[in-house]
C-alpha positions as CSV (number, residue, x, y, z in Angstrom):
1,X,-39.9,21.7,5.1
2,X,-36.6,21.7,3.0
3,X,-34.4,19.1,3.3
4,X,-31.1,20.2,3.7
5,X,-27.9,17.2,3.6
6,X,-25.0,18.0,5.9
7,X,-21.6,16.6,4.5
8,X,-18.7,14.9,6.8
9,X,-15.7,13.5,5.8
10,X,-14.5,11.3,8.3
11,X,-11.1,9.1,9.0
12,X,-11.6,5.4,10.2
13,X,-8.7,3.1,11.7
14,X,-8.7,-0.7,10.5
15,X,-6.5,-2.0,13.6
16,X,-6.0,-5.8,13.5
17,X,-4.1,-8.1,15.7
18,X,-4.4,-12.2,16.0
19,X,-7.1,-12.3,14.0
20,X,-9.3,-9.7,16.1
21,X,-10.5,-6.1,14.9
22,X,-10.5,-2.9,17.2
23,X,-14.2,-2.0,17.4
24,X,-16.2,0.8,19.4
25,X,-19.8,0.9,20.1
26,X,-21.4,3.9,19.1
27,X,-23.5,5.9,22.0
28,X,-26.9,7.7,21.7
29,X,-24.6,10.8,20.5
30,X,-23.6,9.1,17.8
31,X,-24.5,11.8,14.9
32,X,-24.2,9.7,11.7
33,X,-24.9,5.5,12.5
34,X,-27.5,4.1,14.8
35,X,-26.2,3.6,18.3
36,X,-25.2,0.2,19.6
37,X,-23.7,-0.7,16.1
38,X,-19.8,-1.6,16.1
39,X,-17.9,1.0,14.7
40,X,-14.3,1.6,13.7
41,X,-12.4,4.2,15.9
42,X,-12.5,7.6,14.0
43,X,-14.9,10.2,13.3
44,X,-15.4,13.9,11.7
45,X,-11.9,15.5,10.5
46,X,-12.6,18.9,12.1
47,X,-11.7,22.3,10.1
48,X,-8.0,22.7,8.9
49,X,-6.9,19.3,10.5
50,X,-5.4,16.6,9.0
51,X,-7.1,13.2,8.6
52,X,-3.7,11.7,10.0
53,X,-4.3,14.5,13.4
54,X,-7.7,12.9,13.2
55,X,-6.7,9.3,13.4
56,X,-4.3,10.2,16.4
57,X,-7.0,11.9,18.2
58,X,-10.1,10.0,18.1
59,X,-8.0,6.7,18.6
60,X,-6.9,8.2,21.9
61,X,-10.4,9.2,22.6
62,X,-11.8,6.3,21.7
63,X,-9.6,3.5,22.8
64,X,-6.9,5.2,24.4
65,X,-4.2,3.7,22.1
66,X,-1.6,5.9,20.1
67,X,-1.2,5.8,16.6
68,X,2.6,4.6,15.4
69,X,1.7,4.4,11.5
70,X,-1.3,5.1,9.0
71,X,-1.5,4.3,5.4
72,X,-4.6,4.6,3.5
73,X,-6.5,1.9,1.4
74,X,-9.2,3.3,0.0
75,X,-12.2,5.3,0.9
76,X,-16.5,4.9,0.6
77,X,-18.6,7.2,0.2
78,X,-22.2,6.7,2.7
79,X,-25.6,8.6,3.2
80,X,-27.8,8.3,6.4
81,X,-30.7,10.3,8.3
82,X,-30.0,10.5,11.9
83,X,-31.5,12.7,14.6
84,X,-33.7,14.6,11.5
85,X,-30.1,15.3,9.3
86,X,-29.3,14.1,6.2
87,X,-25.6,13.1,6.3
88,X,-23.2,12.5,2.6
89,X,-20.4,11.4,4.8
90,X,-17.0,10.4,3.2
91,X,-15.0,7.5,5.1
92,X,-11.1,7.6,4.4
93,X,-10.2,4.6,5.8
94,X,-6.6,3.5,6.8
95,X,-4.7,0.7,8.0
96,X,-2.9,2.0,10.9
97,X,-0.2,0.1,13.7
98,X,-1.0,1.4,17.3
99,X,1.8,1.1,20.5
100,X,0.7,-1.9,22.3
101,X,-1.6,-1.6,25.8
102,X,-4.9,-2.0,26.7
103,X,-7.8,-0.2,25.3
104,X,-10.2,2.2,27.3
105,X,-12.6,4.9,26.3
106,X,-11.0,7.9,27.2
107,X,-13.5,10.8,26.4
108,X,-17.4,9.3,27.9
109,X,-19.1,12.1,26.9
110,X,-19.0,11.5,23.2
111,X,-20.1,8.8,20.3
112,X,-18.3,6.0,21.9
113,X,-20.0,3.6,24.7
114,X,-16.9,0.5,24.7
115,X,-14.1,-0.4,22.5
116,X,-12.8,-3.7,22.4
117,X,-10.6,-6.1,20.3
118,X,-13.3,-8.2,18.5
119,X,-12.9,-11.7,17.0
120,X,-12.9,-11.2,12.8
121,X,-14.9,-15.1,12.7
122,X,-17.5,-13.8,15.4
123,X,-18.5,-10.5,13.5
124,X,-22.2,-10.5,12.2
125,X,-22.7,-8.2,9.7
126,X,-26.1,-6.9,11.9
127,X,-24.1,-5.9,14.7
128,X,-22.0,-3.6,12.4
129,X,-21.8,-0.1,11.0
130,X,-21.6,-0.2,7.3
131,X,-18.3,1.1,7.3
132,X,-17.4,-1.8,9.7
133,X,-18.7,-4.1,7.5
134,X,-17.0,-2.4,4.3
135,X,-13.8,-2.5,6.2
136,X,-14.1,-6.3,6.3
137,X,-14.2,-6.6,2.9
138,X,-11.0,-4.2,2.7
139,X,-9.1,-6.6,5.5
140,X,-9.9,-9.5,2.8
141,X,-9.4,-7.8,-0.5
142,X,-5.6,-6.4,1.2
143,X,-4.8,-9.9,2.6
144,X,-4.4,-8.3,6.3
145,X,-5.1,-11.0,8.0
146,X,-6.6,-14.6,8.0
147,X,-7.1,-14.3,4.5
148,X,-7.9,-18.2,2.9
149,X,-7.6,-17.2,-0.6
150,X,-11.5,-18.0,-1.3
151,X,-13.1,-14.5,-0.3
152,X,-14.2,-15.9,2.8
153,X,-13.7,-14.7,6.1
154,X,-12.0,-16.9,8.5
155,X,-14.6,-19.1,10.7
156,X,-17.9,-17.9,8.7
157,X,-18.0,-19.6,5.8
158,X,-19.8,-16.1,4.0
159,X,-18.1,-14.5,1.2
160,X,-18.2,-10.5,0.5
């Protein structure tokens, strides 16, 4: 049987406040990471919309927040077999603001199980998506937040 890889390109929001990340879990329906992983809210930039329309809509359905400002940082570039696909997915990650409130999974039948605001010093790399855990390295690399000057993240004592 031929394998065939499917391509994605996908938009991810890095959300921090006091120290703590916005995080989803990912579902059984998750199509591109293993469900149960933390994940950042985003997903698949559907045809002829805008990654920025993206970020706006799956941070609604994801965590019910709305997005006041988006600036991109970089992007990272991921392959992964899921559910018998190949995936070459493309991650544009940005550093967004969202209006204050509290977050809730709007839309149950999708990729997203929870959301919550997670401690930065409590995240184990294990219980992570590898963009989650590239976006850590991003937070300390841009100085975001907590930032000690010796490529640490605050409360671990682990470098990236």
């Amino acid at each position: 049987m031929e394998s065939h890889v499917r391509p994605r390109v996908s938009a991810y929001a890095i959300a921090t406040v006091r120290e703590q990340l916005l995080l989803t879990r990912l579902s059984a329906a998750s199509p591109v990471f293993e469900p149960g992983l933390w994940h950042l809210p985003g997903g698949g930039i559907d045809p002829g919309e805008q990654p920025r329309e993206t970020l706006e809509r799956e941070l609604y359905e994801e965590t019910g927040l709305e997005l006041l400002d988006a600036r991109l940082v970089d992007a990272r570039a991921y392959t992964a077999h899921r559910l018998g696909i190949d995936w070459n997915l493309v991650g544009l990650f940005y550093r967004v603001e969202l209006r204050p409130g509290p977050p809730a999974v709007t839309r149950t039948d999708d990729s997203t199980s929870a959301v919550a605001w997670m401690p930065l010093a409590g995240l184990d790399d294990s219980m992570l998506s590898p963009a989650t855990v590239d976006a850590l390295g991003m937070i300390d690399a841009l100085g975001m937040i907590g930032d000690r000057g010796d490529g640490q993240r605050p409360g671990t004592g682990t470098g990236r």
